[in-house]
N, C-alpha and C positions, 0 to 999 in steps of 0.2 A: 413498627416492629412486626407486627402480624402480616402486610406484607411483604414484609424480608424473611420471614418464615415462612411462605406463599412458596415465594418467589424459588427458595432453595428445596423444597419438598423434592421436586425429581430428579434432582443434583446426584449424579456419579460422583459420589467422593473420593474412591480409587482412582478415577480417569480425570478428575480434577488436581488432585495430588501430582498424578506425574504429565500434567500440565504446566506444571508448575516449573519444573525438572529446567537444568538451563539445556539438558540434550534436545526437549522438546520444543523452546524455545528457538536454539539456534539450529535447528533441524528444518528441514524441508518447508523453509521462506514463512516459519512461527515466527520471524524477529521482526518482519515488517508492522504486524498489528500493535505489538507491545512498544514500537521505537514513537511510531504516531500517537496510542496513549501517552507517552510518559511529554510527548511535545505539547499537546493537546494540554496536560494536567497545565503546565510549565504557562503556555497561554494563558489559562483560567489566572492564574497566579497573578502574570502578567497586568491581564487588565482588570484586576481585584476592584480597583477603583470606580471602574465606569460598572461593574457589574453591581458595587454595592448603591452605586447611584440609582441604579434601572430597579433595584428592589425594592426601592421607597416609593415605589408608581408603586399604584394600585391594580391588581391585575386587573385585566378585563376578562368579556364570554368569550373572547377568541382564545387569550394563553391561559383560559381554567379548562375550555374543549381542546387545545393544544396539549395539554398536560394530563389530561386523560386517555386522549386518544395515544400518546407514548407510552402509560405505564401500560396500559391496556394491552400493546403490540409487544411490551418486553413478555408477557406470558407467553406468547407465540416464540419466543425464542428461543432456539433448542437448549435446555438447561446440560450442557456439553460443553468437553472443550473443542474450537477457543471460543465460543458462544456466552459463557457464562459469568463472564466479565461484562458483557455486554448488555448483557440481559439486566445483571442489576444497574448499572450505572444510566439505562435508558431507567427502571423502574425512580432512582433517586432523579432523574431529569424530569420528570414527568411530573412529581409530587413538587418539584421545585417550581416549575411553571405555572402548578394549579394556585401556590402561596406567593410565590415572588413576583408573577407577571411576567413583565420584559427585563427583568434580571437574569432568565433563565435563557435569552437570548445567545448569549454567548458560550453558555454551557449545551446547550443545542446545538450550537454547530458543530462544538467540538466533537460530539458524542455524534453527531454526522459523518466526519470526517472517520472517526475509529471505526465505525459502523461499516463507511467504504470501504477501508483496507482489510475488512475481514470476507464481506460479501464478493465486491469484485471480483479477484481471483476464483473465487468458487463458481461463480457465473459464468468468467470463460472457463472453465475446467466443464462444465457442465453440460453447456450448451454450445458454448464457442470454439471447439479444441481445436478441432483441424483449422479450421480458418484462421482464429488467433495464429495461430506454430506460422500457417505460413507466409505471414509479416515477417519472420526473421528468418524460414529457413530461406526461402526465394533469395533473399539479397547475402544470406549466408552462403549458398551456395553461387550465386555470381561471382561474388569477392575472392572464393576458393578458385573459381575456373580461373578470374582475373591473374592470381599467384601464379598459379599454374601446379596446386597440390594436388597427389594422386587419393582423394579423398571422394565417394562414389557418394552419388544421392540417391535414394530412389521412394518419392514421396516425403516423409517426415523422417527417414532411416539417414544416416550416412556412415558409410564403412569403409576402413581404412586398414590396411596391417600398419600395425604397431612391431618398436621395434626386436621382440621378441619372435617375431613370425606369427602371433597372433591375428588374426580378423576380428576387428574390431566392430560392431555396430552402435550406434550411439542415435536414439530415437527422440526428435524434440517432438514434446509432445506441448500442451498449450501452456503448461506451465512454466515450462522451460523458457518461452517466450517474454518475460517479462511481466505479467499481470500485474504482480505483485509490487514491485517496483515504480508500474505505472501509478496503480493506486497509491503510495506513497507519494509518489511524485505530487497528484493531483492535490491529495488532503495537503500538504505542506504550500504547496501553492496559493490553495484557500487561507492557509493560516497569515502566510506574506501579505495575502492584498488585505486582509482583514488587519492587518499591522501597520501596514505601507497599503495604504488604498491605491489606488488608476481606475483613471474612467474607461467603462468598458474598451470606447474604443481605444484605448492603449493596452487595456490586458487581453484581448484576445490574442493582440499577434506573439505579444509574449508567454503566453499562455502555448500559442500551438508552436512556436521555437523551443520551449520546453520540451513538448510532448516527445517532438522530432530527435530531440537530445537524448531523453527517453529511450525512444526507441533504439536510436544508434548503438549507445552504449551498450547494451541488451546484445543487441548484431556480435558487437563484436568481444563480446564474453563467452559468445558461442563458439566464433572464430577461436580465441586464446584457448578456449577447455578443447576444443577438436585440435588446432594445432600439440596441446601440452600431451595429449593420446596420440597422433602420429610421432612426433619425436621422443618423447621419451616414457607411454607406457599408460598401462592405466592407472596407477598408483598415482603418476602424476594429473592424469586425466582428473578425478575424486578429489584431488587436492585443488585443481583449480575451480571444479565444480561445485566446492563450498567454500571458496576464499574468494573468487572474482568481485562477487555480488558487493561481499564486505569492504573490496579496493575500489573498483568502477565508479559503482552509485555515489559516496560521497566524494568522490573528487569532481563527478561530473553536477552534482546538485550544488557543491560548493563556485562553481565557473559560471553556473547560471545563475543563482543569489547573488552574486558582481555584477551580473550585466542587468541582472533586475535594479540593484540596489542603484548603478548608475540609467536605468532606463528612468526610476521613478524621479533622482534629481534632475533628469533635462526638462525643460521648459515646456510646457504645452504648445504648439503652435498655433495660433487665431486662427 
């Protein structure tokens, strides 16, 4: 209790509050971190069984230093949103490890997993922006020339009259690139093999066919929201720019979970 009173001491409760908010959630790519928790919880659930098995071990010094060196690092964690979900559930991760040993195994990854789809994006945003953006502007604007759309590029910009006589510019910046999506991608990945194992060498290649799928998809939600602003406007521009993400993603993560699902029944080869 005293460190869950610790833990919440520099807690913005205001900005926790309207964290909470479903605007902030489904705003500006908040639904990826919360969609990966609630898959993540769902896991833990899942494999109840093998975790309560790994709890009847006795820990050792590796998951009692394991488990302090996490609660340890949750105070390093910004007591902010979306950070402060984080923060405690690494602090309960951490105390779980020092007491349950390798029970706490599986709750560790998950709490990995959340961890990435909150840090990655922030990473490329941070460090990586121009570079990240132009993995998609580059073949964004290929595919434009390929059409043969009167839609101009110049660097991360592209600008178009729309059909109101308006000029339009529409700037991807690193986030607009996918980060977000990647890192979903990644954590649900880890969850598959960790459900449905593969020996490395069969999940790499499916792993980077993912990634690729990933990527495309991304490409070409870019492509939809700049075509939706040439033809018909920025109103529709806005509208594809917060509804894509919601169509794309899972239709394209659902076609790769098939081809996963039949990659794991084929046979090994000698």
């Amino acid at each position: 209790m005293l460190l869950i009173m610790l833990l919440f001491s520099r807690a913005n409760w205001a900005e926790l509050t309207g964290a909470l908010s479903i605007g902030y959630i489904f705003g500006s790519y908040h639904t990826a971190p919360w969609g990966v928790l609630a898959l993540a919880i769902l896991m833990v659930y899942a494999k109840r069984k093998q975790v309560w098995v790994d709890m009847k071990l006795m820990p050792t010094p590796v998951f009692i230093a394991s488990g302090l060196m996490i609660a340890v690092l949750a105070f390093f964690v910004p007591a902010t949103a979306p950070f402060l979900m984080l923060r405690l559930l690494a602090t309960c991760a951490g105390a779980f490890a020092i007491f349950f040993g390798p029970g706490a195994m599986i709750p560790v990854a998950m709490l990995g997993a959340y961890a990435f789809t909150i840090y990655f994006p922030l990473l490329v945003e941070t460090y990586l922006d121009a570079g990240y953006a132009s993995t998609s502007v580059l073949p964004v604007a290929w595919l434009l020339r390929l059409i043969g759309l009167h839609i101009a590029v110049n660097g991360q910009v592209f600008q178009f009259m729309a059909p109101s006589g308006k000029l339009m510019s529409v700037m991807v910046a690193g986030a607009c690139a996918g980060p977000a999506t990647m890192a979903v991608f990644v954590s649900i990945f880890m969850f598959m093999v960790l459900d449905l194992p593969l020996p490395w060498q069969r999940a790499v290649p499916i792993f980077l066919f993912g990634v690729a799928g990933t990527w495309l998809q991304n490409v070409i939600r870019i492509v939809i929201i700049l075509c939706s602003g040439l033809f018909w406007g920025e109103k529709a521009l806005w509208t594809a720019h917060f509804w894509t993400i919601y169509a794309l993603f899972p239709i394209w993560y659902l076609l790769f979970a098939m081809v996963y699902f039949q990659y794991v029944q084929k046979p090994a080869v000698a």
